[in-house]
C-alpha positions as CSV (number, residue, x, y, z in Angstrom):
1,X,-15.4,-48.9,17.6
2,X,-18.0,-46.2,16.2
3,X,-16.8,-43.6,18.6
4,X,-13.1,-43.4,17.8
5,X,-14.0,-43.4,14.5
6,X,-15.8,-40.7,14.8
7,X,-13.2,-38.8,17.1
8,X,-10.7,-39.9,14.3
9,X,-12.7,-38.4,11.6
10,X,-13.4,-35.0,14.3
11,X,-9.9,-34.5,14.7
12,X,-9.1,-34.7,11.1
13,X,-11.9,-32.0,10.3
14,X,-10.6,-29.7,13.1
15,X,-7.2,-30.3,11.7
16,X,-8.0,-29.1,8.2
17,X,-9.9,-26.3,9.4
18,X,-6.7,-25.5,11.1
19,X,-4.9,-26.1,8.2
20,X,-7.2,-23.7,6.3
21,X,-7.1,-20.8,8.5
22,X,-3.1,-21.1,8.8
23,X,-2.7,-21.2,5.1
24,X,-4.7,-18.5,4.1
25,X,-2.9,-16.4,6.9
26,X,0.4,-17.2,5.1
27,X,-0.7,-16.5,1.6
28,X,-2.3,-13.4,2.3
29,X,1.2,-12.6,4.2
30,X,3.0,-13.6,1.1
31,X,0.8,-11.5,-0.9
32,X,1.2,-8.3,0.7
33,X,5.0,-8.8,0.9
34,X,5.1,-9.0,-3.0
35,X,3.0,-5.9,-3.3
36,X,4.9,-4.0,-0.8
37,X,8.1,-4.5,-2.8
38,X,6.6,-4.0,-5.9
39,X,5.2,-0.6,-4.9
40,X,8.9,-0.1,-3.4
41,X,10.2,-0.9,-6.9
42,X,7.4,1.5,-8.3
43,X,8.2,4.3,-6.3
44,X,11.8,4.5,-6.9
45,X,11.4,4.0,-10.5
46,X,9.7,6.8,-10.2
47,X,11.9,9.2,-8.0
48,X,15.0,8.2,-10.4
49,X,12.7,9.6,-13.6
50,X,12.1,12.6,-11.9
51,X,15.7,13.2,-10.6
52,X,16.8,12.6,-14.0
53,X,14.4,14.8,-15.3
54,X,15.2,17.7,-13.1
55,X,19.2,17.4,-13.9
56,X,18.2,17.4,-18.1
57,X,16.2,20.9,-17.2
58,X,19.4,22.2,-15.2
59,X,21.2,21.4,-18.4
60,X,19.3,23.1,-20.5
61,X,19.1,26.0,-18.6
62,X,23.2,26.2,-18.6
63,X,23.2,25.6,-22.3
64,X,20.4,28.1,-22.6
65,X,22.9,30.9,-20.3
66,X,25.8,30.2,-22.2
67,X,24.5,31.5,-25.3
């Protein structure tokens, strides 16, 4: 009776270490998925202010040659 007990309580520990280990596999997955689309986000932000930028100095310039 002491034996199985103790292989029940074995497997249990093995099973949370597996647990553990799967876990902190997926959360550091889901982790870097949210920072890789935030830095997408980021970036292209970013582009669009300096396309915009770029077509308000081609403006200017035109409103600077038509005087």
């Amino acid at each position: 009776m002491e034996g199985v007990s103790f292989l029940i309580l074995l497997l249990v520990f093995v099973c949370g270490i597996l647990f553990n280990i799967i876990w902190g596999q997926l959360l550091g997955i889901g982790h870097g998925m949210v920072s890789f689309q935030n830095s997408v986000v980021d970036t292209l932000l970013m582009l669009t202010k300096n396309i915009q930028t770029t077509y308000e100095i081609q403006q200017l310039k035109y409103m600077h040659y038509e005087l």
